[in-house]
C-alpha positions as CSV (number, residue, x, y, z in Angstrom):
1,X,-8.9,-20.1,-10.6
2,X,-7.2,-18.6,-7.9
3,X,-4.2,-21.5,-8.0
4,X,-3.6,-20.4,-11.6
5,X,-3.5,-16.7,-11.2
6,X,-1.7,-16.4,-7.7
7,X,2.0,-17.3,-9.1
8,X,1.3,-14.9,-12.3
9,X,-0.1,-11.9,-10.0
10,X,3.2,-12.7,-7.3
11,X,5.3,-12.1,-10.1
12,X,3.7,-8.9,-11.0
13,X,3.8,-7.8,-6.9
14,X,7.6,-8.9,-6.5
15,X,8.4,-6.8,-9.8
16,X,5.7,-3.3,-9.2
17,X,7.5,-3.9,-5.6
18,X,10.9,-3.4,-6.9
19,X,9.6,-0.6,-9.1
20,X,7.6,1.4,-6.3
21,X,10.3,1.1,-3.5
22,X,12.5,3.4,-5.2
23,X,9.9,5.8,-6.3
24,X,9.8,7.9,-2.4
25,X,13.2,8.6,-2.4
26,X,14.4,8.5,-5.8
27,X,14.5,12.2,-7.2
28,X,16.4,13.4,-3.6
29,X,18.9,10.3,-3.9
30,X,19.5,11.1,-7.6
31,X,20.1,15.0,-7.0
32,X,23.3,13.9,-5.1
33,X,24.9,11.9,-7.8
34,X,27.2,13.6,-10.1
35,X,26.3,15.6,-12.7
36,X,22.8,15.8,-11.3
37,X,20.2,18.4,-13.1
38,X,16.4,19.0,-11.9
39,X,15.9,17.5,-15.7
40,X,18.1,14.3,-15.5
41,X,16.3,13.6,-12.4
42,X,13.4,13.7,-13.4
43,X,14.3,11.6,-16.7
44,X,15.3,9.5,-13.9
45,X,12.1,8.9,-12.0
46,X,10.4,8.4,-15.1
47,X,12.7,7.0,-17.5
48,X,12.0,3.2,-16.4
49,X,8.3,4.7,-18.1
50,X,9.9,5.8,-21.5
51,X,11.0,2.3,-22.2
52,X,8.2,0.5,-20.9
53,X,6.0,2.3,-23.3
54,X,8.5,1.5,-26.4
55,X,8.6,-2.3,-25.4
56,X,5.1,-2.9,-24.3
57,X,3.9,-4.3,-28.2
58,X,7.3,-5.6,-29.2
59,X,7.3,-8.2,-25.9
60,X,3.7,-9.0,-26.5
61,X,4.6,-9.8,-30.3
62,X,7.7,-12.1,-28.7
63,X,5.1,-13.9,-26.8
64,X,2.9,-14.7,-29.3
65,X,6.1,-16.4,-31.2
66,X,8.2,-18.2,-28.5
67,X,5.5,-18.4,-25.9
68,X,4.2,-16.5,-23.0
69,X,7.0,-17.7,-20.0
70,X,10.2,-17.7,-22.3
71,X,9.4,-13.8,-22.8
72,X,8.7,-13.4,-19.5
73,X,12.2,-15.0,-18.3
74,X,13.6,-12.3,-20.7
75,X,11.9,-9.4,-19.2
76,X,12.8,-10.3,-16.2
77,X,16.1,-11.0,-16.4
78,X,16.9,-7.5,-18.1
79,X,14.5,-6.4,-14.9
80,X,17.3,-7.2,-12.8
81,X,20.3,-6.3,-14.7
82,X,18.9,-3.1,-15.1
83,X,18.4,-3.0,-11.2
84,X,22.4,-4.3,-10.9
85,X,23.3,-1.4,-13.0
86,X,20.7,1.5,-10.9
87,X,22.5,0.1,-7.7
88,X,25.9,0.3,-9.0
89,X,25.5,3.5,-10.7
90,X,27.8,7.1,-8.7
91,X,27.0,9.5,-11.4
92,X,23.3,10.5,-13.2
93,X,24.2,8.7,-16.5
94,X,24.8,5.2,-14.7
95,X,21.7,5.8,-12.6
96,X,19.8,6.7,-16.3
97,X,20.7,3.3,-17.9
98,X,19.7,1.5,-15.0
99,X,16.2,3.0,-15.2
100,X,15.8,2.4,-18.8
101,X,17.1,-1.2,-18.9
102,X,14.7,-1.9,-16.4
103,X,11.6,-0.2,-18.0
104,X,13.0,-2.5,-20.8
105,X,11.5,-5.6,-19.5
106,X,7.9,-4.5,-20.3
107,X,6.3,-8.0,-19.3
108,X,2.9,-6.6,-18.0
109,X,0.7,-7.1,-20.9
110,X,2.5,-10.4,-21.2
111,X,1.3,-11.6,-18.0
112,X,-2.2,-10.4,-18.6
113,X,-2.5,-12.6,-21.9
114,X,-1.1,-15.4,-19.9
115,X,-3.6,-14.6,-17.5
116,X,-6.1,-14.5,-20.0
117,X,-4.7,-17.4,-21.4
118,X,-5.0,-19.7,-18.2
119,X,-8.6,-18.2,-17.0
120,X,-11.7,-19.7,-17.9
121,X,-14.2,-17.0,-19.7
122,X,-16.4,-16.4,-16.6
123,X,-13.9,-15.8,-14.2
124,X,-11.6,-13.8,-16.3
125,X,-12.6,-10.6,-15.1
126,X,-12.0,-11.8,-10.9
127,X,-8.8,-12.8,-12.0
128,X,-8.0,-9.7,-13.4
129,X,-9.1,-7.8,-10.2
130,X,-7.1,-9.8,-8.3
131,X,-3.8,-9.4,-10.2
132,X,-5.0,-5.6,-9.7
133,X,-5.4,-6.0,-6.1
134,X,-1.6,-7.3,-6.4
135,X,-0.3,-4.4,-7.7
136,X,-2.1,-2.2,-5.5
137,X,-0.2,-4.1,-2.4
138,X,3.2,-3.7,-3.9
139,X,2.5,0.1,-4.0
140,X,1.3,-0.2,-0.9
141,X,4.5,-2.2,0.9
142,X,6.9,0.1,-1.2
143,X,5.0,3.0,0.3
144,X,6.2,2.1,3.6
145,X,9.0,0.1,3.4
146,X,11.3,2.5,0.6
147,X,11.8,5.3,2.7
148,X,12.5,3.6,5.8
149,X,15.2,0.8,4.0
150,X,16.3,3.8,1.6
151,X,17.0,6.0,4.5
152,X,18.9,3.5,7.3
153,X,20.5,1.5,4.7
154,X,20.5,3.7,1.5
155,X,18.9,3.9,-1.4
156,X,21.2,1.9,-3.4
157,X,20.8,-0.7,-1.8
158,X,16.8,-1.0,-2.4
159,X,18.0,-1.6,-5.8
160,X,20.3,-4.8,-5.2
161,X,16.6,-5.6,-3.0
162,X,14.8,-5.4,-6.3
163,X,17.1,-7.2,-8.5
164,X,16.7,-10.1,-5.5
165,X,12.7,-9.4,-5.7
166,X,13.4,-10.1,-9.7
167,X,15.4,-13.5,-8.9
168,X,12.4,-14.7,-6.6
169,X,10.1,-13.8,-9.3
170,X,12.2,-15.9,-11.7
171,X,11.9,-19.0,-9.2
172,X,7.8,-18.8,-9.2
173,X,8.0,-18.3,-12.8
174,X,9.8,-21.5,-13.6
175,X,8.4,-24.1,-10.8
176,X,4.8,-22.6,-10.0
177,X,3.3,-20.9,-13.2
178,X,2.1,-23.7,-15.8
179,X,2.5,-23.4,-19.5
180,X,-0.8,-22.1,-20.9
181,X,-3.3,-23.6,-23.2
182,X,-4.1,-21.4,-26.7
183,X,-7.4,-19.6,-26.6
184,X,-8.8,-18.7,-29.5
185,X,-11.8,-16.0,-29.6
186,X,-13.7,-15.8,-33.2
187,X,-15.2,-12.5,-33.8
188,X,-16.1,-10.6,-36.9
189,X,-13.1,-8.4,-37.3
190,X,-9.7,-7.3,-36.7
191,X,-9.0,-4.3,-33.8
192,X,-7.7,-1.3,-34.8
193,X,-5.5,1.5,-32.9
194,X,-8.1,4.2,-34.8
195,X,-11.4,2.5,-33.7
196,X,-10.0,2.9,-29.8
197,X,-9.0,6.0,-30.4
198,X,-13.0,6.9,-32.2
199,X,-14.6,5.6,-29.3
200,X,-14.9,8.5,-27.1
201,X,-15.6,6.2,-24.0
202,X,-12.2,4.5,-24.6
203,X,-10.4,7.7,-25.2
204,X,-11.4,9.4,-22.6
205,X,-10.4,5.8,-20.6
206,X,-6.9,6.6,-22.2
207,X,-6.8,9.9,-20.9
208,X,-8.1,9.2,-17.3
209,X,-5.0,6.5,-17.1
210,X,-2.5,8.6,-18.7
211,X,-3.6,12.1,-16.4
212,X,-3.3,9.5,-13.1
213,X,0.0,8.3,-13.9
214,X,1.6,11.4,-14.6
215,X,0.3,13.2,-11.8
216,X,1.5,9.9,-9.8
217,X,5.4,10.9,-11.1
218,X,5.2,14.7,-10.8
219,X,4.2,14.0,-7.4
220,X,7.3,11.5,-6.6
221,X,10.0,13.6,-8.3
222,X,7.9,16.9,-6.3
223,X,7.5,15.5,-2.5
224,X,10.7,14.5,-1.5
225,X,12.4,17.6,-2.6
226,X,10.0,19.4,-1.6
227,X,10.6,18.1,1.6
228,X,14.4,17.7,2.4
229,X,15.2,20.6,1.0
230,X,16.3,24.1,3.0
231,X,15.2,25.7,-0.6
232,X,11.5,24.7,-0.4
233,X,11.5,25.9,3.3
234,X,11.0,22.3,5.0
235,X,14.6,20.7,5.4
236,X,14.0,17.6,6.7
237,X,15.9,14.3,7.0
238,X,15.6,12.2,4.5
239,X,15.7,9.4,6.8
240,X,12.2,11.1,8.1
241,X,10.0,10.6,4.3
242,X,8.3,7.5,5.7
243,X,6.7,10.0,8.6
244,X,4.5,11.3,5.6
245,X,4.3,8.3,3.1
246,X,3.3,6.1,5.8
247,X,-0.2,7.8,7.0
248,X,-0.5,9.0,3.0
249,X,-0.4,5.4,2.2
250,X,-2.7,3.9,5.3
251,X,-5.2,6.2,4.5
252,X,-4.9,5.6,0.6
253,X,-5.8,1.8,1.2
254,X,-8.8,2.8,3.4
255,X,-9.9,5.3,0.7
256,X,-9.6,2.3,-2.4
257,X,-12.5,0.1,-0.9
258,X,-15.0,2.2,-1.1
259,X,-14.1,3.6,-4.0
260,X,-13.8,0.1,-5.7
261,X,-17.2,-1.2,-4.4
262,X,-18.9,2.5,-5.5
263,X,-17.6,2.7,-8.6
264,X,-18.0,-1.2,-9.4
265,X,-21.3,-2.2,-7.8
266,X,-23.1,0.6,-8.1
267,X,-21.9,1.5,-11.8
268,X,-20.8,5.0,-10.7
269,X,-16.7,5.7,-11.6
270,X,-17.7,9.1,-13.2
271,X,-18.5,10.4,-9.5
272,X,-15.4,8.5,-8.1
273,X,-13.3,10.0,-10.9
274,X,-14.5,13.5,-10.1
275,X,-14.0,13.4,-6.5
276,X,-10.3,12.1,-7.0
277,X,-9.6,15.2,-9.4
278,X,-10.7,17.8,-7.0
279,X,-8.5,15.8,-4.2
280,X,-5.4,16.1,-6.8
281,X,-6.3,19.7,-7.1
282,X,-6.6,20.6,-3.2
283,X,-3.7,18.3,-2.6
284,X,-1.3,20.1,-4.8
285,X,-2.5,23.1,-4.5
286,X,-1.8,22.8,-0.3
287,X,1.8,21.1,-1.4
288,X,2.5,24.5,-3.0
289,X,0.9,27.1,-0.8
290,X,1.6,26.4,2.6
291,X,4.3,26.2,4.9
292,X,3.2,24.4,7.7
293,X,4.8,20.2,7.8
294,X,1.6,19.5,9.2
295,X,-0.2,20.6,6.5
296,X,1.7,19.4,3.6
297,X,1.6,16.2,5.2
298,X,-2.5,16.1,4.7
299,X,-1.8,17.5,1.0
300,X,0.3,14.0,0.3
301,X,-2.1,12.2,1.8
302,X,-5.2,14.0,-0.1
303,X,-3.1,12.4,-2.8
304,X,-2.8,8.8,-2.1
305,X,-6.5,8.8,-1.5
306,X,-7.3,10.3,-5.3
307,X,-4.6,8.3,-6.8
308,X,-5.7,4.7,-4.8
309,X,-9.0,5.9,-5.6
310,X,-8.7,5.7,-9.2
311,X,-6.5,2.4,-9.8
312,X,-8.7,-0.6,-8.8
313,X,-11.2,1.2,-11.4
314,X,-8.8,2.4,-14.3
315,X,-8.2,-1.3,-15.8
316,X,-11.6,-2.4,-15.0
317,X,-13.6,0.7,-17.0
318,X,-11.3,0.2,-20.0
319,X,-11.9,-3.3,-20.3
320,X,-16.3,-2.5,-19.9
321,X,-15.7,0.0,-22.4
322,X,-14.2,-2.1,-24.9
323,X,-15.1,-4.8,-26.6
324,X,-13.9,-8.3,-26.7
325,X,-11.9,-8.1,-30.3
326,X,-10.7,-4.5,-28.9
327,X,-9.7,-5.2,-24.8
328,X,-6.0,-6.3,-25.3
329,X,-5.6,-3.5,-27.8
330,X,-7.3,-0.9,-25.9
331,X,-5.6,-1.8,-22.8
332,X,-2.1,-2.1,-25.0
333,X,-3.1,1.9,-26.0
334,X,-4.3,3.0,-22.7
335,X,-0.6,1.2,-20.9
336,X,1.5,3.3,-23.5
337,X,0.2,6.3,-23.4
338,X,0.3,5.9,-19.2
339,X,3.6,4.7,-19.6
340,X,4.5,8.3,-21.4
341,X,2.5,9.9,-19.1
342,X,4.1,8.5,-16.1
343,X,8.1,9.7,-18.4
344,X,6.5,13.6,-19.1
345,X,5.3,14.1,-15.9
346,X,8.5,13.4,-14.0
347,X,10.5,15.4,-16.7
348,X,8.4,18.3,-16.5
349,X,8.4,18.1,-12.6
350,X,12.0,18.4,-13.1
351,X,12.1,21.3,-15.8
352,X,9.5,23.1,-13.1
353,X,12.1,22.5,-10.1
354,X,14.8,24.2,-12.1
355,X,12.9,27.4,-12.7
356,X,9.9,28.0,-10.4
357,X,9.5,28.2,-6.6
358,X,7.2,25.8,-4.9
359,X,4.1,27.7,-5.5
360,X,4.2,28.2,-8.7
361,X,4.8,24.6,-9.3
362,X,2.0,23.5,-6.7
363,X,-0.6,25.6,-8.4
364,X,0.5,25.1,-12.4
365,X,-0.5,21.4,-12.0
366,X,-3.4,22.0,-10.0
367,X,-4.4,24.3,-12.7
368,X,-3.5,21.2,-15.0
369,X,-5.7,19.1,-12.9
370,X,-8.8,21.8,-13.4
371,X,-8.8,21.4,-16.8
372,X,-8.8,17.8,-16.1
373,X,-12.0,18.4,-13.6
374,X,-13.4,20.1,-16.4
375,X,-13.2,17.5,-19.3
376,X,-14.7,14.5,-17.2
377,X,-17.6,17.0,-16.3
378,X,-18.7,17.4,-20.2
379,X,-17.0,14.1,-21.9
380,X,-17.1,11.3,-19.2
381,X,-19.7,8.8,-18.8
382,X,-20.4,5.7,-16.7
383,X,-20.8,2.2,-18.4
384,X,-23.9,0.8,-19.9
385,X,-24.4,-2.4,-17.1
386,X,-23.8,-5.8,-19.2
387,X,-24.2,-9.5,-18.1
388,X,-23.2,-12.4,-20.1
389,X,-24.8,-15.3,-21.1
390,X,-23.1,-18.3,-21.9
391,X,-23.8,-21.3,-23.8
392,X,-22.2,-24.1,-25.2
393,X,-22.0,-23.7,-29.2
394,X,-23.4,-27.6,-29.4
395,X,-26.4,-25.7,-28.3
396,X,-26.6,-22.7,-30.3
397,X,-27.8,-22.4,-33.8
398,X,-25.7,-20.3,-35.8
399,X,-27.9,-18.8,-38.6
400,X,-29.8,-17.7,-35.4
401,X,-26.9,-16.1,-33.9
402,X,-25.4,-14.3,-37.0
403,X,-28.7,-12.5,-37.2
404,X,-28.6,-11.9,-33.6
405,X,-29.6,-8.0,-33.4
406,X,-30.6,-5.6,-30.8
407,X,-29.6,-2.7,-29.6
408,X,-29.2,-3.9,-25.6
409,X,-26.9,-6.8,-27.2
410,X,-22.8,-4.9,-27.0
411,X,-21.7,-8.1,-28.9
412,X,-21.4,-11.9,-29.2
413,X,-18.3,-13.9,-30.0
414,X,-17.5,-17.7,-29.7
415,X,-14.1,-18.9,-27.7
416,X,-13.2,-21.7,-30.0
417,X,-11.1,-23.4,-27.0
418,X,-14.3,-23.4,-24.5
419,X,-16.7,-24.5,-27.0
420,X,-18.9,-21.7,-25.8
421,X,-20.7,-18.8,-27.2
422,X,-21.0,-15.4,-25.1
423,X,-23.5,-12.9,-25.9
424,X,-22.7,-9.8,-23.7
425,X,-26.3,-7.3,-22.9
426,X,-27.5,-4.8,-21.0
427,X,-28.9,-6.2,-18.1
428,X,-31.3,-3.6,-17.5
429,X,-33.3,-4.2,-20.4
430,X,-32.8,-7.9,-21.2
431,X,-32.8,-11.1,-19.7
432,X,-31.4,-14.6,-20.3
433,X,-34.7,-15.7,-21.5
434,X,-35.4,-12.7,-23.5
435,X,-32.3,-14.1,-25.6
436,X,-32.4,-17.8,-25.6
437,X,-35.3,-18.5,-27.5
438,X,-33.7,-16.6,-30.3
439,X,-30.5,-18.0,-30.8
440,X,-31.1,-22.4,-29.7
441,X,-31.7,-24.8,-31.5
């Protein structure tokens, strides 16, 4: 399983990579380019966003009709054009179209339906914790290695390093990742935008995703301005960032274990969630309140812990939630409305940076964050635990199955290519042998 996924989750690290190395830097870089406005730059941090929401369906659509890697040699290769153009760009508007074009290659839910497509049934969910994992490294790197490449070499020049990172991922794509079978999964009916929406464990999925990632952008467009400029009462080098994202980000990595195994093994995200929040809160409430570098410097990292505390569980809770005619919808909802998410928030950091002084900002989205704190209290709540049983249809009697009914049983479905049915239930108050007898032949 692992031979299959590992070229498809590289791809995914070489192109969040080129994404994330920017992302420390970008918003003080971008105020120095003509015809710079606190706005344009924050349409710049999160403009990549705007278009990755708006291409997200129409990519998944081309890959249903000319096949999963032809689209992805297409998002990819507008990837690195766009990343030419971001290098190239000396004014705001270049810079602008650079973003956008490469937000325009929106291949992430393509590679999970490859993924999908390559990954047997039971392992499917590993392999999409592993292509997490992935992503989670590439923010990881970029963390580290953005500020200190932006700031000896310039920042420029980490975009002519991501439109490289997109050629190597072109490479892999082409001589490692194998063209993949159809699967086929038979259920009783069609998945609907408004039945995600309904489900209040879903939505509030969707909302959990979409608060994360625009907090994540405010806080990039924020940090480094906050930082470098005499205006915000810091005034340090830009060459310096990596002196804060580099403990931020160590202790970020340290924080996502735990989290991961609490929230995972011991079916608890709610409390995990809720801790995060109140770490956004404190975080950017210190980022607007004190002026000691010391300090602020614990405020960033109080972020990277809530932020790497909440991604290895976001994907995971969404797809538990949902069910199996509903995951590459709900997930398809829950990445757009991230994706706009991730383009507000750095706008309205920018809007914020043009008319109010650092506290006010710091404490308005801490504010935004209590409300946050608030809703998960009352609406959120942790997943029923589910096993799955698998059994080869030769074995299973259908009549049987169609009347299949309980209410520990989420759901059944067959996967026409595996020839196997899968009955998903609450493990807590059924068993394999509790079900069996009720559904063989």
């Amino acid at each position: 399983m692992f031979k299959k996924v590992f070229p498809l989750s590289s791809i995914l690290f070489l192109r969040f990579l080129g994404l994330f190395l920017v992302l420390p830097v970008l918003s003080v870089y971008a105020l120095g380019l003509q015809g710079a406005t606190p706005l344009l730059v924050g349409v710049i941090v999160g403009g990549y966003a705007l278009t990755q929401a708006a291409f997200q369906i129409p990519f998944g659509a081309m890959s249903d009709k000319i096949g999963r890697k032809p689209t992805l040699l297409i998002g990819l290769v507008i990837f690195m054009i766009g990343s030419l153009v971001a290098g190239y760009a000396d004014n705001i508007y270049t810079l602008m179209l650079g973003r956008f074009l490469q937000g325009a290659g929106a291949i992430g839910s393509v590679v999970v339906a490859m993924i999908a497509d390559l990954v047997e049934e039971k392992t499917r969910a590993h392999a999409m914790a592993i292509m997490g994992g992935f992503i989670a490294m590439s923010f990881a790197v970029a963390m580290v290695a953005g500020p200190l490449i932006g700031g000896i070499y310039g920042v420029n020049n980490l975009f002519y390093i991501t439109a490289g990172l997109s050629l190597l991922a072109m490479v892999l794509l082409l001589t490692k990742v194998p063209t993949p079978p159809k699967i086929i999964h038979i259920y009783n009916k069609k998945a609907k935008i408004s039945e995600i929406l309904k489900d209040k464990n879903l939505f509030n999925m969707v909302i959990v995703d979409s608060m994360q990632k625009g907090l994540m952008t405010m806080a990039f467009v924020l940090i480094p301005v906050f930082l470098t400029h005499a205006t915000y009462h810091f005034d340090w080098p830009k060459e310096e960032l990596w002196k804060v994202y580099v403990p931020a980000m160590i202790m970020g990595i340290l924080a996502m274990g735990p989290a991961a195994i609490f929230g995972e093994k011991y079916n608890k995200p709610k409390t995990v969630f809720l801790i995060a929040i109140v770490l956004f809160i404190v975080s950017f409430t210190i980022m607007g309140l004190t002026n000691s570098s010391l300090v602020f410097v614990f405020g960033v990292i109080f972020f990277f812990i809530a932020f790497n505390m909440m991604e290895p569980l976001v994907q995971s809770m969404i797809s538990k939630f949902a069910k199996v005619h509903q995951k590459g919808t709900a997930l398809g909802v829950a990445n757009t409305s991230a994706y706009l998410s991730t383009f507000i928030g750095a706008m309205i950091a920018g809007i914020m940076m043009g008319y109010a002084d650092r506290s006010t900002i710091g404490l308005s989205v801490a504010a935004v964050a209590l409300l946050w704190l608030i809703w998960m209290l009352f609406k959120f709540e942790n997943p029923t635990k589910h096993a799955f049983l698998f059994i080869p249809v030769a074995e299973v009697d259908m009549d049987k199955l169609k009347a299949l009914e309980s209410e520990h049983i989420a759901e059944w479905y067959i996967n026409d290519t595996e020839k196997v049915v899968a009955i998903k239930y609450a493990s807590e108050h059924l068993s394999e042998d509790d079900i069996k007898p009720q559904i063989l032949r």
